[in-house]
C-alpha positions as CSV (number, residue, x, y, z in Angstrom):
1,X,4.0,8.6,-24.1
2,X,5.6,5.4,-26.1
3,X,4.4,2.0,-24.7
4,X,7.6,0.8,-23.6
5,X,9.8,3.5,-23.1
6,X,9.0,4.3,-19.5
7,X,11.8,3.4,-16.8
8,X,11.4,0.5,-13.8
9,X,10.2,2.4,-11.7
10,X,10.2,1.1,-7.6
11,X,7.5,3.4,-5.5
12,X,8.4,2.8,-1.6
13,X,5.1,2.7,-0.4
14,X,6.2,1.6,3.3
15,X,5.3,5.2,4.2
16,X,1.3,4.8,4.2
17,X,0.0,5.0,8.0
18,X,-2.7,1.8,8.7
19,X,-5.6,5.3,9.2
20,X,-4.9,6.0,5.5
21,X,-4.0,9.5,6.5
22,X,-2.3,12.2,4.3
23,X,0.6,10.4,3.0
24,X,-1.7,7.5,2.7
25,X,-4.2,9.6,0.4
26,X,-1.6,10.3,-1.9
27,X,-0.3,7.2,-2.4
28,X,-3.5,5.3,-2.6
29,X,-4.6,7.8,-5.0
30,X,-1.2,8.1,-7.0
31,X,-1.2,4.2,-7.3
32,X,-4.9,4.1,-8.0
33,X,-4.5,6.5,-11.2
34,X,-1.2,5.0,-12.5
35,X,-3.2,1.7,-12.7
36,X,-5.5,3.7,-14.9
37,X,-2.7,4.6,-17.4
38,X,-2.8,1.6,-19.1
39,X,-0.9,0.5,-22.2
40,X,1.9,3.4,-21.3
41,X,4.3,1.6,-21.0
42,X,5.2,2.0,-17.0
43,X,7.0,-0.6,-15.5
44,X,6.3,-0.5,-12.0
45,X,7.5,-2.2,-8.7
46,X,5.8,-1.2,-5.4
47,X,6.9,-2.3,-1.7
48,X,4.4,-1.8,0.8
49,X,3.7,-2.8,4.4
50,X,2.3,-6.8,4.3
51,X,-0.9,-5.5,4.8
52,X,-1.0,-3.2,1.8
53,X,0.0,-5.9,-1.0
54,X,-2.9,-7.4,-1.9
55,X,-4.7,-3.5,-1.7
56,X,-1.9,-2.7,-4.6
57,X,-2.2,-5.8,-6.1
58,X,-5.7,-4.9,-7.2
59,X,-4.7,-1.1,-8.1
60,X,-1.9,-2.0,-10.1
61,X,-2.8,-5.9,-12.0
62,X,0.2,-5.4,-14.0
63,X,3.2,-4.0,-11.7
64,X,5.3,-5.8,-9.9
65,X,4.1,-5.8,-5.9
66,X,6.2,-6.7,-3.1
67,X,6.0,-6.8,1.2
68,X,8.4,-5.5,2.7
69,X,10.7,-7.1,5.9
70,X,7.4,-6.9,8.7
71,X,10.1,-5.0,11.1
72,X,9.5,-2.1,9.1
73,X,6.0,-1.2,10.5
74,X,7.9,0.4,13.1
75,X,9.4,4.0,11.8
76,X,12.7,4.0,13.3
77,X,13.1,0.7,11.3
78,X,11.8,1.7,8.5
79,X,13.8,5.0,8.6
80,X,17.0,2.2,9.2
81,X,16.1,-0.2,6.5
82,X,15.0,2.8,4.1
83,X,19.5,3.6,4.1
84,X,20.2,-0.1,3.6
85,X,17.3,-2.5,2.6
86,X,15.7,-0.4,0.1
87,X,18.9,0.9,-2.4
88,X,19.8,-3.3,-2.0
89,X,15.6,-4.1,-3.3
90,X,16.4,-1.8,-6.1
91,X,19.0,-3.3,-7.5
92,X,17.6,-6.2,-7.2
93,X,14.6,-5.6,-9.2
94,X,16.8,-3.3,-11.6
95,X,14.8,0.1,-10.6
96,X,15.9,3.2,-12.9
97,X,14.6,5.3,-10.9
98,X,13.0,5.2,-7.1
99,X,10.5,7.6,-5.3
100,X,10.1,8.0,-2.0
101,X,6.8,9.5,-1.3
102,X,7.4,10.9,1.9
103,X,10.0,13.7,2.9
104,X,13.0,11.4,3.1
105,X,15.1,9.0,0.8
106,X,18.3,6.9,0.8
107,X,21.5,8.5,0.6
108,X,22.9,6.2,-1.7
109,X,20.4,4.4,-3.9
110,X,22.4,3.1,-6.8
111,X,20.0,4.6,-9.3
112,X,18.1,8.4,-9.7
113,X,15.5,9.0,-6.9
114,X,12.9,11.8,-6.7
115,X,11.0,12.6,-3.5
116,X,8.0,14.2,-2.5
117,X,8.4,17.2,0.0
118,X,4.5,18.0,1.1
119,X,5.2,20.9,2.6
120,X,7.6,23.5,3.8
121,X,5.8,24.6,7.3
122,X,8.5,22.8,9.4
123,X,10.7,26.2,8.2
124,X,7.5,28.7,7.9
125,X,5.3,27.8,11.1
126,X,8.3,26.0,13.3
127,X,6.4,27.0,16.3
128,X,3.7,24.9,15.8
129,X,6.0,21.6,16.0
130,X,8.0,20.0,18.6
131,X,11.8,20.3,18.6
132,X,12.0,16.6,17.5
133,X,9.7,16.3,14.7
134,X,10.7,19.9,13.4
135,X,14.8,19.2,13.7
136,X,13.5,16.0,11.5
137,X,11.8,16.6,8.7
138,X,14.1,20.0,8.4
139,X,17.2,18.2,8.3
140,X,15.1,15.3,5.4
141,X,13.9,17.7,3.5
142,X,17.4,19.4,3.2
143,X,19.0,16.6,2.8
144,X,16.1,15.6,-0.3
145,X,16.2,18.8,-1.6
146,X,20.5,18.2,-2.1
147,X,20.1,14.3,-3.1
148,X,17.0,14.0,-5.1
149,X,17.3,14.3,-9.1
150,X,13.9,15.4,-8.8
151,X,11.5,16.9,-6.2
152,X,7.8,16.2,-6.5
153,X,5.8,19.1,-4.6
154,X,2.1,19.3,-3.9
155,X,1.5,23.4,-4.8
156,X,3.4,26.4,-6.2
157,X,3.2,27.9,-2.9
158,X,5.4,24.7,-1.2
159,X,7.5,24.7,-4.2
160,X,8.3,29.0,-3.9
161,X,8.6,28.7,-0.6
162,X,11.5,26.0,-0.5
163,X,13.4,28.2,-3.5
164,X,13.1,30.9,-1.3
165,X,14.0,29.5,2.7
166,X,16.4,26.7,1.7
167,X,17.5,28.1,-2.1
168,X,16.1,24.7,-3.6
169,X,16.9,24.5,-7.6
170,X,14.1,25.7,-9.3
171,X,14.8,23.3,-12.4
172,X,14.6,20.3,-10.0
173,X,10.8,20.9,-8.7
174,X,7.5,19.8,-10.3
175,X,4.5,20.5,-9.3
176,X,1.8,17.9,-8.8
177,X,-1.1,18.8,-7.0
178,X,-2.9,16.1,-5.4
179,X,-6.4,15.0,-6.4
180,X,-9.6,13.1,-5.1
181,X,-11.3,10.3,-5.5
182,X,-15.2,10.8,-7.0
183,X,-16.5,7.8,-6.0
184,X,-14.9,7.7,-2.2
185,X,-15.5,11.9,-2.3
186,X,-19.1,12.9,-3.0
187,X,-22.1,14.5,-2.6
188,X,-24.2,12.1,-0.2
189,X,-27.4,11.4,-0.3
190,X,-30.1,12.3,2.7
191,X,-29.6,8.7,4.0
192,X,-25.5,9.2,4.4
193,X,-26.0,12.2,6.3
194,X,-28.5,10.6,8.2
195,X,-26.5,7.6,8.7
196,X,-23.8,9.8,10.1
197,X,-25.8,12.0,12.4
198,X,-27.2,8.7,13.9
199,X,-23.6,7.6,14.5
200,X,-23.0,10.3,16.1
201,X,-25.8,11.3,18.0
202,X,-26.9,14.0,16.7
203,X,-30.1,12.9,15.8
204,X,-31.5,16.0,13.2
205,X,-29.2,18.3,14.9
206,X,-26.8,20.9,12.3
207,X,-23.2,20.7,13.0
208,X,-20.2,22.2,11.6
209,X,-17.0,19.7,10.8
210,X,-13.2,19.6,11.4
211,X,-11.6,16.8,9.5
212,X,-8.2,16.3,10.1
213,X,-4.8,15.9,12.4
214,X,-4.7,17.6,15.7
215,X,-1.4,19.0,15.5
216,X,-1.0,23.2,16.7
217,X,-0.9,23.8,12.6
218,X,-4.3,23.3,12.4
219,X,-5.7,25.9,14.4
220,X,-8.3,23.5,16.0
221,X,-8.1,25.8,19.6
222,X,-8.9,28.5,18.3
223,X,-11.5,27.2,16.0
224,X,-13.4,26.0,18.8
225,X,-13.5,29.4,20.4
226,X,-14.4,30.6,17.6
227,X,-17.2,28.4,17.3
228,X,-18.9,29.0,21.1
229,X,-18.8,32.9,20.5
230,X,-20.4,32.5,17.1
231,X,-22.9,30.3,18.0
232,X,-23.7,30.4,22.4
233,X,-26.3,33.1,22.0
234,X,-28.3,31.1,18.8
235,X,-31.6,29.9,19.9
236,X,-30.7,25.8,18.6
237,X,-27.1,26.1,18.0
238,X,-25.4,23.7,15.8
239,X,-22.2,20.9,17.4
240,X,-18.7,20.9,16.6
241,X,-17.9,17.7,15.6
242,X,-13.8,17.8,15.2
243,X,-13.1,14.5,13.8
244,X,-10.0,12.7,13.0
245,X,-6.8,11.0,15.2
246,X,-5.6,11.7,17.9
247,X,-2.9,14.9,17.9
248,X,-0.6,16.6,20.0
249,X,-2.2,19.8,20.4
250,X,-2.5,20.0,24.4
251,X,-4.0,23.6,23.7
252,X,-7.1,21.6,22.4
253,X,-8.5,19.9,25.9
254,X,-8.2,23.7,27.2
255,X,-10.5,25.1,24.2
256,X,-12.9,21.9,25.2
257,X,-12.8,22.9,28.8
258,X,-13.9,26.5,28.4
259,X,-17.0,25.6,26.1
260,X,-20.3,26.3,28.2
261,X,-22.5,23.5,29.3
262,X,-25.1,24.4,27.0
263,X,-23.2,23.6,23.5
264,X,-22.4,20.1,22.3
265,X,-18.7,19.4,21.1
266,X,-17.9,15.7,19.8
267,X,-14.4,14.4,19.0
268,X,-15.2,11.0,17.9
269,X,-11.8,10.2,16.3
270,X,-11.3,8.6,13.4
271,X,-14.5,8.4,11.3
272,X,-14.7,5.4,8.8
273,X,-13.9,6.0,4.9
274,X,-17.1,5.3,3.8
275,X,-18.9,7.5,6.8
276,X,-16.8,10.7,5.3
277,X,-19.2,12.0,2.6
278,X,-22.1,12.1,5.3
279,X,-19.9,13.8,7.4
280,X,-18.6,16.2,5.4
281,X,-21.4,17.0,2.8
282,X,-23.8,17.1,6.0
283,X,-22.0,19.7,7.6
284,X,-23.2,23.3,7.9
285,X,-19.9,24.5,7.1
286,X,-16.1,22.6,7.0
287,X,-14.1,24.9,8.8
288,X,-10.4,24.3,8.6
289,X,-8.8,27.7,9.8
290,X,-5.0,26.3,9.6
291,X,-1.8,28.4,9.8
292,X,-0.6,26.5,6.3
293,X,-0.4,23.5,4.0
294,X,1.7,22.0,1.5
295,X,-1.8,21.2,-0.4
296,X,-4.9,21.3,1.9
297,X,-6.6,17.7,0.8
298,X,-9.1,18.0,4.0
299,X,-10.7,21.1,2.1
300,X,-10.4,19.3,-1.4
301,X,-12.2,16.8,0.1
302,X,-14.6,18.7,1.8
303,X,-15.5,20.5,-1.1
304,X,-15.8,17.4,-3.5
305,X,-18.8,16.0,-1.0
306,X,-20.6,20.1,-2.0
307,X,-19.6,20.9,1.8
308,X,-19.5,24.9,2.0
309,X,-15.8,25.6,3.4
310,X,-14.3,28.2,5.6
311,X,-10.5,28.1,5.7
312,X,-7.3,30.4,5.9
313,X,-6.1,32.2,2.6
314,X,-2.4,30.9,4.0
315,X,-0.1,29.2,1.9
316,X,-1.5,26.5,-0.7
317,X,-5.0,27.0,0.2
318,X,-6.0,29.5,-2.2
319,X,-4.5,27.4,-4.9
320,X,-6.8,24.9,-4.0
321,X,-10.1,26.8,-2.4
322,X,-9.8,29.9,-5.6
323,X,-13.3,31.5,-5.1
324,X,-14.8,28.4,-4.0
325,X,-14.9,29.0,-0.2
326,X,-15.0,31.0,2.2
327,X,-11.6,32.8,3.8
328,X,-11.0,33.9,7.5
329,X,-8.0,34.3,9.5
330,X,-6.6,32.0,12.2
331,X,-8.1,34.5,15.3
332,X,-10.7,32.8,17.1
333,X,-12.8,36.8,16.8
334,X,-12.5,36.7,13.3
335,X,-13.4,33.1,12.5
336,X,-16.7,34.0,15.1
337,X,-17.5,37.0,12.6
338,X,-16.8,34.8,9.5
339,X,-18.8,31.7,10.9
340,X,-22.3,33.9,12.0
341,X,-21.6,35.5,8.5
342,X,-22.0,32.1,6.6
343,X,-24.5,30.8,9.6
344,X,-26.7,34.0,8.7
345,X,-26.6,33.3,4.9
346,X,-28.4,30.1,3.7
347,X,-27.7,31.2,-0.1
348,X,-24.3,32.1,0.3
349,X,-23.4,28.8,1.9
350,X,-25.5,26.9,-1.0
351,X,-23.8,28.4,-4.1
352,X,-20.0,27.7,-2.0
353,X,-21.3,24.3,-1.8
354,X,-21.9,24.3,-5.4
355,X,-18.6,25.9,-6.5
356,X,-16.4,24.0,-4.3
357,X,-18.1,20.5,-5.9
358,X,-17.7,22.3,-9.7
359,X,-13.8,23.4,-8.5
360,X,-13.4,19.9,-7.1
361,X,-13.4,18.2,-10.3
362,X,-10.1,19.8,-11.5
363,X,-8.0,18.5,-9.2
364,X,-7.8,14.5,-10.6
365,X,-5.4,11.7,-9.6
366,X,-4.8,10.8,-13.3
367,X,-3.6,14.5,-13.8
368,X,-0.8,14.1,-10.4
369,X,0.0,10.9,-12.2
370,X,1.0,12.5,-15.5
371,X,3.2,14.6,-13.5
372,X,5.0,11.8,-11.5
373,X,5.6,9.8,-14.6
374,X,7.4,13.1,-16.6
375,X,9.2,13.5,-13.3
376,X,10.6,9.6,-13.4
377,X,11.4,10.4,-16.7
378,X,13.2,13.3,-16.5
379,X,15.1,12.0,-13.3
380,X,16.5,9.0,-15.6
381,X,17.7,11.5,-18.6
């Protein structure tokens, strides 16, 4: 690429959650590698939440960073001031082209836009959202989908699945699978795990993990059950830790209240960032048995700290997984069988481990990045 030739670019980063969830991930890690590109030639503007400025200011020394109004903090604002306050910011700076990084964008920016859409489950697996938040992010992604110049999708599975539900241009979509980071993502040494397990309370007991949202998508009910029948009968058997914020799966406290006395569940919530190797590379197994994802960074994640992983063959997951882990289906009697199966097989769950860290690597932020960039670029042709 020509130093130089790139467009202004303005990134609405007022998305990113303070837990530096999902959407926080991707920016974090988007922003992380374009500051990485170096002399390319990107002219850059970022607004953020006040609290994220001086975190971008670091990533990105030489792009323009900016707070936005403090009102903003509060979705329904920011949803307000994304129609009116952001297409006025981006004249102002003289943006060629803006991206909004989560599902929704303004209807009239005054320059080309391109959007991320990270998944298309609000239209495949509607029953595992409420009315509110599905009627949402259906009617934003359709209304993305018509506005955008370009669409930015995390896997060919999201991207075939909105040509084929909502008969999204096929032109229009790129592909940019999300990455991880190999320094906050590894391996961890005996004194992480044990750090973890301390933190816990586990002292030297196994576990298996759940990282993630508890929303319906994510199967965690019947992962649970799947867990007591494939472990009640083991002479020392291992916890369920199910880590991560709070959800709104009321099936889950249902699941908890069924588990016999004798087994030890722990929902500790949110775990810190630098707590999340131990956590998952300690693990006996990551199980993640969701109905579908847009990507699946939870089992990217997972199997970048050499965590053997057990998940669902639904959606993007294979794209991501390959023959690195382990597949089941979303019923808690299969995921039992599959669990005991990987419980039972010390060698099996060593060379996953092993793949899913060698598989890891392919999936970079500096290779997303690339993709973004062509995207800006083709948005402003």
């Amino acid at each position: 690429m020509t130093a130089g030739r790139q467009p202004r670019v303005l990134i609405d980063a007022t998305s990113v959650p303070a837990d530096r969830g999902g959407v926080g991930r991707y920016v974090d890690g988007l922003l992380g590698a374009l500051g990485e590109l170096g002399d390319s030639g990107l002219d850059l503007v970022v607004v953020a939440l006040r609290t994220d400025t001086e975190r971008y200011a670091r990533m990105l020394p030489d792009a323009e960073i900016l707070g936005a109004p403090a009102a903003v903090a509060h979705r329904p604002a920011r949803l307000a001031w994304e129609q009116t306050g952001l297409p006025m910011l981006a004249q102002q700076v003289g943006a060629q082209v803006l991206h909004s990084p989560f599902y929704t964008c303004p209807l009239r920016a005054g320059c080309p836009v391109t959007v991320t859409v990270h998944d298309a489950t609000f239209f495949t697996e509607p029953e595992h959202y409420d009315k509110s938040r599905r009627t949402f992010f259906r009617s934003a992604i359709k209304t993305s989908l018509r506005r955008a110049d370009r669409v930015i999708v995390p896997s060919k599975a999201t991207r075939d699945e909105l040509i084929r539900l909502l008969d999204a241009e096929p032109t229009r979509i790129d592909v940019a699978y999300h990455g991880v980071d190999p320094v906050a993502f590894h391996p961890p040494t005996e004194e992480e795990k044990a750090r973890v397990r301390a933190r816990l309370g586990l002292g030297d007991g196994s576990y298996l993990a759940f990282l993630g949202a508890k929303e319906p998508r994510k199967n965690v009910p019947n992962l649970i059950r799947g867990w007591v029948a494939a472990v009640a009968q083991r002479p020392d058997p291992p916890a369920l830790v199910i880590a991560g914020g709070a959800g709104h799966d009321d099936e889950i406290d249902q699941a908890v209240a069924e588990v016999p006395g004798h087994l030890r569940l722990l929902r500790p919530g949110y775990l810190r960032y630098a707590d999340l190797p131990g956590f998952l590379g300690g693990a006996l197994v990551a199980a993640y048995p969701s109905y579908g994802e847009g990507f699946g960074l939870p089992i990217l994640e997972a199997m970048a700290c050499a965590a053997p992983v057990l998940t669902t063959p639904r959606l993007s997951l294979p794209e991501v997984g390959g023959d690195a882990v382990a597949y089941t289906s979303e019923d808690p009697a299969r995921i039992a069988a599959d669990l005991t199966a990987l419980l039972d097989d010390d060698e099996r769950r060593s060379g996953l481990a092993k793949a899913g860290f060698q598989r890891a690597k392919e999936f970079t932020w500096a290779s997303s990045a690339e993709v973004h960039v062509a995207a800006w670029e083709r948005a402003r042709a």
